[in-house]
C-alpha positions as CSV (number, residue, x, y, z in Angstrom):
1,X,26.0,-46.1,48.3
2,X,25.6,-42.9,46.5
3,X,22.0,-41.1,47.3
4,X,20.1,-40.5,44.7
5,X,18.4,-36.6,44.4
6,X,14.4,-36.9,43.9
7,X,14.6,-34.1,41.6
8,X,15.8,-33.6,37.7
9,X,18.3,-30.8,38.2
10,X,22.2,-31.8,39.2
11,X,24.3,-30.3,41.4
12,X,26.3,-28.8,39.0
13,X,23.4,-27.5,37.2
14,X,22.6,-25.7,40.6
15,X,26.2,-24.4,40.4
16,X,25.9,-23.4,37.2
17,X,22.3,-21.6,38.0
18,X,24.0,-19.9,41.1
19,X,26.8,-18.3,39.6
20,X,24.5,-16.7,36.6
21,X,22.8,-15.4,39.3
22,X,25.6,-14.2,41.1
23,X,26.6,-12.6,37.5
24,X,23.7,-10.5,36.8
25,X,23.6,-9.6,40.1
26,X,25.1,-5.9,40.8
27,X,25.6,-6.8,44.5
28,X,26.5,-10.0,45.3
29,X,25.4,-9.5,49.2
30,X,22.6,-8.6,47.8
31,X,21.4,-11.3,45.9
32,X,22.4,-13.7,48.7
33,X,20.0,-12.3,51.0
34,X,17.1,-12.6,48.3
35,X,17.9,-15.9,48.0
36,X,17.8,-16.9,51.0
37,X,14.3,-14.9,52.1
38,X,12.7,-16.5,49.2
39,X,13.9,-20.0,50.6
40,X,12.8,-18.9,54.4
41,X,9.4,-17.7,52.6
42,X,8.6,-20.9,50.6
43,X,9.6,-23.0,54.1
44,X,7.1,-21.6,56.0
45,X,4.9,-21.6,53.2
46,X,5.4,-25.6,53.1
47,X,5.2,-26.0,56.7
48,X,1.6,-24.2,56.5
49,X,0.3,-26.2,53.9
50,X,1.3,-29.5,55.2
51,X,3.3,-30.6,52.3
52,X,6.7,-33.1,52.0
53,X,9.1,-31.1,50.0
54,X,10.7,-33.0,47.7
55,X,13.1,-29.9,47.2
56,X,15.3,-27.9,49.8
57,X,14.1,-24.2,49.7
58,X,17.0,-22.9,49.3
59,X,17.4,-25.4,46.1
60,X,14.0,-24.6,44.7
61,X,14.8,-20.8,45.2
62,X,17.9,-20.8,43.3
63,X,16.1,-22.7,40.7
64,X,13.2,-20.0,41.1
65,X,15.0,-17.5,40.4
66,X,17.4,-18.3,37.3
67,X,14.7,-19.3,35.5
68,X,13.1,-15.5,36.4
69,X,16.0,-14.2,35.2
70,X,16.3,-16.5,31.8
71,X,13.0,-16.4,31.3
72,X,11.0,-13.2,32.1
73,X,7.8,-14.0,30.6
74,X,7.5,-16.7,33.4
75,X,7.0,-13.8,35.7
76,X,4.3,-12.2,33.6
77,X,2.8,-8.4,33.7
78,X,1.6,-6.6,36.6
């Protein structure tokens, strides 16, 4: 029985986000480690506030921050 994700986005769309992140990245250390800080930050900030993810952090992150990168007016002025 296969299992079923509880969110829209395949694997390979994942892939696919990773790797243009990995692309437009200058260091690829680099981008690794942001990744995986904004994941550890959006854990605990889920632990706090009591919720079920339906998402692994580290999923939601990647997701995060391709769509930061191929969308910049999602991030908005400062």
């Amino acid at each position: 029985m296969l299992k079923r994700s509880k969110f829209e986005t395949t694997q390979s769309q994942i892939m696919h986000r990773a790797e243009d992140l990995i692309g437009a990245a200058s260091n690829r250390y680099r981008i690794t480690v942001q990744v995986a800080n904004r994941a550890k930050r959006r854990r605990y900030e889920d632990f706090e506030s009591n919720e079920d993810a339906m998402m692994k952090p580290v999923l939601r992150a990647i997701i995060e921050m391709s769509d930061e990168l191929t969308q910049p007016e999602i991030i908005g002025e400062l």
